[in-house]
C-alpha positions, 0 to 999 in steps of 0.5 A: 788895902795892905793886908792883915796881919791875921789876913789869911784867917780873916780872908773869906775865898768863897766871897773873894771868887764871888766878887771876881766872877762880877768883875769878870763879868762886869768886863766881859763884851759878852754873856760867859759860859760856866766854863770860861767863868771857872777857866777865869777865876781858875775853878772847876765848872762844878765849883763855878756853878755853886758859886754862880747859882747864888749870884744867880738865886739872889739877882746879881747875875742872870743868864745871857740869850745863848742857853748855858750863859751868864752875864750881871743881873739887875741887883749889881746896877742897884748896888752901883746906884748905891754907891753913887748916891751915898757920895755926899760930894755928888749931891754937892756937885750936882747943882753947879755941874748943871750950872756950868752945862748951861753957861758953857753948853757942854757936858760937864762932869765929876769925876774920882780916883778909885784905884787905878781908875777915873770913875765918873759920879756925875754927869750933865749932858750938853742940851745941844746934840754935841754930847759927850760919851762919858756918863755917869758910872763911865770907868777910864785907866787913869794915867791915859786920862786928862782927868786922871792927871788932876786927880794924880795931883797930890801924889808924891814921886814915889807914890806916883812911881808905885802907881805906874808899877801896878800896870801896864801903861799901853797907849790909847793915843799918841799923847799918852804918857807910858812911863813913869816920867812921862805921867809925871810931867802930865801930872806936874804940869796939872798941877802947877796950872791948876788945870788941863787941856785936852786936845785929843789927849783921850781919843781924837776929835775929842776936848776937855777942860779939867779941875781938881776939887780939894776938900777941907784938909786941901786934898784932892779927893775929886775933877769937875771937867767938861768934855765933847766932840771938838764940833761943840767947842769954840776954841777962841773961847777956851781962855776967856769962858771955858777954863774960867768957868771950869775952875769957879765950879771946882772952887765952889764945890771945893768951898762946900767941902771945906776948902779955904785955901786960895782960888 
């Protein structure tokens, strides 16, 4: 979000640092102390503390085994779940997401663009034992995501240029791109093909069919894919079923939400 041109006057630093200690701690592997958590959002233990007792008096935050830590409470999985089902689409999904888990056998998902993130709404898991790692609530950076090239889709060069700027763009494995031109190819070949394989593109021994789901002005505003372990694919299928099936799911989503543009 730009900022205001009044931003400073509207800003509110005591709800700014409140959120940030969530995020911190949303991140964090471990229960922090009140210490780390000012050291991290540059306050003095003391103003940590006022800042963490609410968090903690209202339920978002709760302390960790260790005495003298914190780590997020119950009411943050509420507001998530919130959120989540404020989403009209994922209603939407969820009928044809569990549709294409029975007649592929994979997991299947849908997925959005939140900031620099892909952020699964939706997931139906595989009813064999080959599931996939990625639920509901799962975050992945974007540029080193099949899903997130889709998601690209729309963006123009310049956009897509300014969105590598705000990041550093580390390898996970060898196929991720980490330059502008890299992702931009990832994304124009997405984008031409109307969908993407991936073979160990996010982590080895790990594949994926994704499709970009368009709503009524034809913008891409979600992915549907399915993803597992390679051992619950039959690649001889990929052209005849996987990617077929993946692509009638995004269209019929797409239909629901007002696309009319071609197939």
């Amino acid at each position: 979000m730009k900022k205001a041109v009044n931003h400073d006057v509207y800003f509110v630093p005591g709800l700014f640092r409140g959120l940030r200690i969530l995020e911190i701690l949303g991140s964090a592997d471990a229960p922090m102390s009140l210490s780390e958590i000012g050291e991290a959002i540059g306050l003095s233990r003391s103003s940590a503390f006022r800042l963490v007792y609410t968090l903690r008096h209202m339920g978002f935050l709760r302390e960790g085994e260790q005495k003298n830590t914190y780590t997020l409470g119950a009411r943050v999985l509420n507001l998530g779940f919130a959120y989540l089902h404020q989403q009209p689409i994922t209603a939407i999904a969820r009928p044809h997401l569990a549709d294409l888990r029975d007649l592929t056998g994979i997991s299947s998902h849908l997925s959005v663009l939140e900031g620099l993130d892909v952020l699964y709404l939706g997931s139906h898991q595989a009813r064999t034992g080959f599931v996939s790692n990625m639920v509901t609530g799962t975050r992945q950076r974007a540029f080193s995501s099949a899903i997130g090239w889709c998601l690209l889709g729309d963006m123009s060069d310049e956009e897509l240029e300014a969105f590598c700027d705000m990041q550093e763009m580390t390898a996970v494995t060898e196929h991720t791109p980490t330059t502008f031109a890299a992702l931009r190819e990832r994304v124009v070949q997405a984008r031409e093909q109307g969908y993407i394989i991936s073979r160990g593109f996010g982590e080895p021994g790990g594949s994926s069919v994704s499709v970009p789901v368009r709503d009524n002005s034809r913008a891409i505003v979600a992915c549907v894919n399915i993803s597992g372990p390679d051992s619950g694919f039959d690649f001889e299928r990929l052209d005849g079923l996987y990617v077929p099936a993946v692509r009638e799911t995004a269209l019929k989503i797409s239909r629901e939400l007002g696309y009319a543009g071609p197939g």
